[in-house]
C-alpha positions in Angstrom: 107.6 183.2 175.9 105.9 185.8 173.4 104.1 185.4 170.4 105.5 187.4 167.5 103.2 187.3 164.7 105.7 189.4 161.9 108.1 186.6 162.9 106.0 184.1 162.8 104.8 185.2 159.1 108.3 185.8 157.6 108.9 182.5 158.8 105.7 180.7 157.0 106.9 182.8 154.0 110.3 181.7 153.9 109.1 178.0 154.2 106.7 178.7 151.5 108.7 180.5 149.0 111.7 177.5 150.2 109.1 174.5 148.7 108.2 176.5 145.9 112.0 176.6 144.7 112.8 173.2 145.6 109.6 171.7 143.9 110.8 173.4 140.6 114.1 172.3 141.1 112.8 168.3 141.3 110.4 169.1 138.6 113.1 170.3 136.1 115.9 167.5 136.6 112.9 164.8 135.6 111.8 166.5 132.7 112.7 164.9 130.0 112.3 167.6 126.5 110.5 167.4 123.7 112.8 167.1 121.5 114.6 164.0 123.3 111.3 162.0 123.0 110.9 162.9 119.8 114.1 161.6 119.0 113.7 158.6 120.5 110.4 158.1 118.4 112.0 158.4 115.4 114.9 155.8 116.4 112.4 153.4 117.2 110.0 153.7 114.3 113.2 153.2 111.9 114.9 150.9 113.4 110.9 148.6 113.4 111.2 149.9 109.8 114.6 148.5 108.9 113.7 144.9 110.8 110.2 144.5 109.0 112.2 145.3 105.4 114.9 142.2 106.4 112.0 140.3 107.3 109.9 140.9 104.0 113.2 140.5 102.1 114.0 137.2 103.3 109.9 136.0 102.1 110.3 137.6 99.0 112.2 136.1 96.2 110.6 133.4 94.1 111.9 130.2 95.3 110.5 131.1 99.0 107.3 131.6 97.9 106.6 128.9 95.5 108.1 126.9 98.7 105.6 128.4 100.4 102.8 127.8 98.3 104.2 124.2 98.1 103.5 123.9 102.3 99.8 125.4 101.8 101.8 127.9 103.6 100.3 131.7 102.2 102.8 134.4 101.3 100.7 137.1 101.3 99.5 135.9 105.6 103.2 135.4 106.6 103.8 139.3 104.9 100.7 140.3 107.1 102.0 138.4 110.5 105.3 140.0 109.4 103.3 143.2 110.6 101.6 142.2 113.3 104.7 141.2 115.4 106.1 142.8 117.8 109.3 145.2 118.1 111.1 142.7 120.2 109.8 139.6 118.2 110.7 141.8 115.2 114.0 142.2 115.8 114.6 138.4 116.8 113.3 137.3 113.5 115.4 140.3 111.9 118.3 139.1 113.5 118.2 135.1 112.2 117.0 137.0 109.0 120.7 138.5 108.5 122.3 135.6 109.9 120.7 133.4 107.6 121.7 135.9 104.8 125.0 135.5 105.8 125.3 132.1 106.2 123.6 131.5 102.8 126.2 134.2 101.2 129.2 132.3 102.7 127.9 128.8 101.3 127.3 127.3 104.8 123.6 126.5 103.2 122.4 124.9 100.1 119.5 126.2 98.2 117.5 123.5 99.7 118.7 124.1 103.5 117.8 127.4 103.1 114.3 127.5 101.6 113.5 124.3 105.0 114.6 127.6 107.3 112.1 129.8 105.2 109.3 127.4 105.8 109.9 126.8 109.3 110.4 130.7 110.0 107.1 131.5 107.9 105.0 128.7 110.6 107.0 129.9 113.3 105.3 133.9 112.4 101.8 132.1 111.7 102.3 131.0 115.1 103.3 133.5 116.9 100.5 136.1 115.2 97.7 133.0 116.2 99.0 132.3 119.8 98.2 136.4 120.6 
């Protein structure tokens, strides 16, 4: 058996130039572009946007305050736990938020019922922003 060395360097070559394509290959099918993270940034900052405004609406009207107020509970903490939270606990309290809304709109709760849930909620976000 002889030892060609051309062969044996066309051969090292082709291996070479072989895991050069096929690394670039990989590397493009994980890339995920610009753009599509960009996107996704955007989603997720408006979405947390449209959650904290349900959350801040359903604190803000008169009555919930001066409930507030009447629990030694402060409005203007609960608005800046509101801020603290986080997406996921956002979103939870965003979604009781329009259910609570809806239920209120359909006359499932009284004026009463509804400002107990508005004090419980507003502890439950002091608590929640303490705990962390």
């Amino acid at each position: 058996m002889r030892f060609d060395l051309w062969r044996s360097i066309r051969l090292l070559a082709a291996c070479f130039l072989l895991t050069l394509c096929a690394t670039g290959i990989l590397a493009q099918s994980h890339v995920v572009s610009p753009t599509d993270i960009h996107k996704e940034l955007v989603n997720a900052a408006q979405t947390r946007q449209q959650n904290l405004q349900k959350v801040k609406n359903l604190f803000s009207s008169d009555e919930t305050r001066k409930a507030m107020e009447a629990a030694k509970i402060s409005p203007e903490r609960v608005d800046a736990a509101v801020s603290t939270l986080s997406d996921d606990e956002l979103a939870r309290l965003a979604s009781r938020a329009d259910k609570l809304d809806k239920d209120f709109a359909a006359g499932r709760l009284s004026d009463r019922d509804l400002l107990i849930v508005l004090l419980g909620i507003a502890a439950l976000v002091l608590i929640i922003v303490a705990v962390r």
